[in-house]
N, C-alpha and C positions, 0 to 999 in steps of 0.2 A: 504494500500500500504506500503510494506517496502523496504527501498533503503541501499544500502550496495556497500559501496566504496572499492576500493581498489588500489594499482600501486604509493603512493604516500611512501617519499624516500627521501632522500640526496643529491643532488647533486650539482655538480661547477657549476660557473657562467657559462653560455652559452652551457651548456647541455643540454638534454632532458628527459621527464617524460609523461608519459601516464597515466591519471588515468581512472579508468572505475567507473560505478555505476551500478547494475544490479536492476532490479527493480522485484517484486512479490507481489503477490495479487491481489488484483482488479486492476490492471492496466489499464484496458479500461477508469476509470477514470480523468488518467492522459492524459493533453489537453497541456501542455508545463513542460519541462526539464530546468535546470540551474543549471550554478556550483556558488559555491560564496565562498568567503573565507575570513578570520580572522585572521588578525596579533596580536599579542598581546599588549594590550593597546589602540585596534585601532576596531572601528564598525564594523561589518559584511558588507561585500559588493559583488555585484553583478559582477560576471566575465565576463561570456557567456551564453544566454540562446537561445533556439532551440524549435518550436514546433512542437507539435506531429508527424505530417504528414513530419518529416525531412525535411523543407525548410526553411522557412525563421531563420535567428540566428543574435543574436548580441552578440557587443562585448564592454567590457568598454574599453576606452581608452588608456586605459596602456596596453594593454595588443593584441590589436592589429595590426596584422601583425604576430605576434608569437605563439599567440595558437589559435587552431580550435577547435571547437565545433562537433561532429556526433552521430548520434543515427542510432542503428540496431536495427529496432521494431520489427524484426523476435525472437531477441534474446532479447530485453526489456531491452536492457544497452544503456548507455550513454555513450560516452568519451571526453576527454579534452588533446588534446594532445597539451604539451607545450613545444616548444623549445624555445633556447635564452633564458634559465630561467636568471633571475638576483637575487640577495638578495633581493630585494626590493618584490619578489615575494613570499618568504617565509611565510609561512600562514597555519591554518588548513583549508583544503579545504572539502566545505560540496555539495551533490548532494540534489538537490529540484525537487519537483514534484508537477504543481497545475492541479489542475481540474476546471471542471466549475463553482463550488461552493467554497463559504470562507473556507470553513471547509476543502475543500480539498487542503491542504499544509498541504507535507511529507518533511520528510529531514532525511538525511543518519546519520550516526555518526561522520563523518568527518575522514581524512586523512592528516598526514600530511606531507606536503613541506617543505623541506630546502635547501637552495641553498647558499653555500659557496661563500665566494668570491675568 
């Protein structure tokens, strides 16, 4: 499976960003989606994650109410559309994909967010 991000940008505090992830390969192996991201100096963490069958999703805590999580499994993307960005959300943002198996966790190359204040 290879994941490839893209729509990630500059922007003021309280703007908006859309990223996507497009996913190829054996994708039937992917069983859930998730975006996570990485500020500098700071662990990787979990954003929003969404499984396959596009229903159920969560969100961490900061970051709900303001971004939504959807997938079009017609088209094998992901997206993350964030408004009400803040500085505090500044991050490379990376797309994951697990399967049923350990072995199956993909990740994209990451994209990244900036949000002025």
């Amino acid at each position: 499976v290879q994941l490839v991000e893209s729509g990630g940008g500059l922007v003021q505090a309280g703007g908006s960003l859309r990223l996507s992830c497009a996913a190829s390969g054996s994708t039937y192996r992917i069983t859930a989606m998730g975006w996570y991201r990485q500020a500098p100096g700071k662990q990787r963490e979990l954003v929003a994650a969404i499984i396959s069958g596009g229903g159920s999703s969560n969100y961490a805590d900061s970051v709900k109410g303001r971004f939504t999580i959807s997938r079009d499994n017609a088209k094998n993307t992901m997206y993350l559309q964030m408004n009400s960005l803040k500085p505090e959300d500044t991050a490379v943002y990376y797309c994951n994909a697990k399967g049923y198996y350990p072995r199956d966790d993909y990740w994209g190359q990451g994209t990244q967010v900036t949000v002025s204040s």
